[in-house]
Structure formats: C-alpha cells, structure tokens
C-alpha atoms as a printed R data frame, in Angstrom:
   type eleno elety resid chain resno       x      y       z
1  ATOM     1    CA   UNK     A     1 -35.758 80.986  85.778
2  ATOM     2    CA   UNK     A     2 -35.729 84.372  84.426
3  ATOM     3    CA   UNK     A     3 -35.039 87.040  87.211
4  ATOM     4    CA   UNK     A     4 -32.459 86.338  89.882
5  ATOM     5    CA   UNK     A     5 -31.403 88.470  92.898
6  ATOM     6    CA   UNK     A     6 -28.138 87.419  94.083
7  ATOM     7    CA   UNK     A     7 -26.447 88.887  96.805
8  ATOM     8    CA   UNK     A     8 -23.172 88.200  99.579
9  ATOM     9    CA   UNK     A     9 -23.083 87.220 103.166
10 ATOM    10    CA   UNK     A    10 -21.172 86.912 106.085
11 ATOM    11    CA   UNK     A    11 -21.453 83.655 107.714
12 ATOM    12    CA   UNK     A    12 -18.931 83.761 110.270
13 ATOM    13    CA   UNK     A    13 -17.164 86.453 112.323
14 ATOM    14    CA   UNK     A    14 -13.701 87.089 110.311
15 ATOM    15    CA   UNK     A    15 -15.320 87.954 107.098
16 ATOM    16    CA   UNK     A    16 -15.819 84.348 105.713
17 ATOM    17    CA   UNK     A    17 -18.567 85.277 102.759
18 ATOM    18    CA   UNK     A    18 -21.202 83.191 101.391
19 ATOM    19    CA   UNK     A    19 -23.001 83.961  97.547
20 ATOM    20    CA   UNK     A    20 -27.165 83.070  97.841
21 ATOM    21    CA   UNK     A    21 -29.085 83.569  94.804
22 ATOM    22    CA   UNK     A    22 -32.441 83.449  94.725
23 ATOM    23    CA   UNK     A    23 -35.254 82.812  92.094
24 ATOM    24    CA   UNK     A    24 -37.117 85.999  92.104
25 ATOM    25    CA   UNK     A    25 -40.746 85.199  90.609
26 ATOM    26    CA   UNK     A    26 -40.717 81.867  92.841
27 ATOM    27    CA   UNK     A    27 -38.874 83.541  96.056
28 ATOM    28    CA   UNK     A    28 -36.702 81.021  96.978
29 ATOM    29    CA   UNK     A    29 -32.766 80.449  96.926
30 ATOM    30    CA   UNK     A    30 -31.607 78.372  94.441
31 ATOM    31    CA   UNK     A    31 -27.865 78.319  94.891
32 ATOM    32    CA   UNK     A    32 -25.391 79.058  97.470
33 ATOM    33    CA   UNK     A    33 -21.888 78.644  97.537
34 ATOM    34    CA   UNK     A    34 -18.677 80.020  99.400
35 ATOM    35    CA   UNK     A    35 -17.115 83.316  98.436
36 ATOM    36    CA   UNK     A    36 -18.159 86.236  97.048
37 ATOM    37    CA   UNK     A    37 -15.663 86.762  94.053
38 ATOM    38    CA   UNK     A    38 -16.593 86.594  90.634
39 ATOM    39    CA   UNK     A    39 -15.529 83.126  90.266
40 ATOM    40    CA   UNK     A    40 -19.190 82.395  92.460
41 ATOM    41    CA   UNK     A    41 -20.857 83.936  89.805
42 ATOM    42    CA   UNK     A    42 -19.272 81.488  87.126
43 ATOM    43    CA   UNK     A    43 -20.274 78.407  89.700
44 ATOM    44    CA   UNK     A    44 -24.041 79.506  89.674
45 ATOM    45    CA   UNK     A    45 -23.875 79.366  85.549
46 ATOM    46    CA   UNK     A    46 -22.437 75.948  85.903
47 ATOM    47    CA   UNK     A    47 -25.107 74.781  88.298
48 ATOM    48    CA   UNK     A    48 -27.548 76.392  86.149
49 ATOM    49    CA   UNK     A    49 -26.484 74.308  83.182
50 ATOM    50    CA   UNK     A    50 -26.117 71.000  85.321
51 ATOM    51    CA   UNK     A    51 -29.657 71.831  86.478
52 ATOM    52    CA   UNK     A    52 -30.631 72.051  82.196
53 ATOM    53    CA   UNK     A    53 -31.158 75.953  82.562
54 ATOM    54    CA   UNK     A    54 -28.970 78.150  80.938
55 ATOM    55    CA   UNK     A    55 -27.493 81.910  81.937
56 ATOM    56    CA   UNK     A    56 -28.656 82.957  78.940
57 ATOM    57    CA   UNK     A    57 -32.229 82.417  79.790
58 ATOM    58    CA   UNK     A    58 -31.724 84.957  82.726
59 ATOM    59    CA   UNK     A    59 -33.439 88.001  81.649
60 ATOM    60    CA   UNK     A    60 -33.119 90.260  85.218
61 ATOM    61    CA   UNK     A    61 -30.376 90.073  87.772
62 ATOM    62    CA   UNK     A    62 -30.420 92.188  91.149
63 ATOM    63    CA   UNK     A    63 -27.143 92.136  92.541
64 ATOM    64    CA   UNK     A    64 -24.518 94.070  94.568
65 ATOM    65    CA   UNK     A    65 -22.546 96.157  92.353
66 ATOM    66    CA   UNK     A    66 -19.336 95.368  93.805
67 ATOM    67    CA   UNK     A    67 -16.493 95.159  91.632
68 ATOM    68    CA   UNK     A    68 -15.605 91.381  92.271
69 ATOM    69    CA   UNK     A    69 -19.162 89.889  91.442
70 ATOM    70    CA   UNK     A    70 -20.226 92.574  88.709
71 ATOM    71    CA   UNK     A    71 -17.066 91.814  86.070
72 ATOM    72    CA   UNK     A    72 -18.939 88.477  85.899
73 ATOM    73    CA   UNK     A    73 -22.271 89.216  84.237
C-alpha cells in the first residue's frame, strides 16, 4: 500500500469518533479503529507492521488536517 486516505467519523450521537483509512489505488478500508487523536494514527502503523507493511512504504496520505491526527505523520 502506497497512498492512503484516512479520515474521522462520528458513529454515535455525542461525538463518539471513529478513524477509517482506506487503501486508495484498491478503494477499500483497511483499518478502523476508535478515536480520532493522534494516538489512531500510531495504531494504523502498528497494524500496518503486524500486517508485514511498513509506514514507511506509504508514499501519499489524504487526511484531515486537524491538529490531533496531523502531529502524527
């Protein structure tokens, strides 16, 4: 996987937040996870190494550029 898109969420009323991101040359989601901190951002680099990909091989990211998630890449 080379380009993700990850975006936030809401999943509930009462602004409980889930993190999808999404493999964007196949178009599907690849990970989702609770949250929308930066600490969701560290989870997807774990899953990608548990999954033997690695964040570095992540050439494109679309995301939101709020503060919380940004700081991460």
């Amino acid at each position: 996987m080379t380009a993700v898109a990850i975006d936030e969420t809401s999943c509930r009323r009462g602004h409980n937040y889930l993190t999808i991101a999404a493999d964007m040359d196949e178009r599907k989601v690849v990970f989702v996870t609770e949250g929308k901190d930066a600490e969701t951002i560290t989870h997807f680099a774990e899953y990608l190494a548990e999954h033997k990909a690695m964040p570095e091989q992540v050439r494109s990211v679309s995301i939101d550029m709020r503060r919380p998630s940004s700081r991460a890449w």
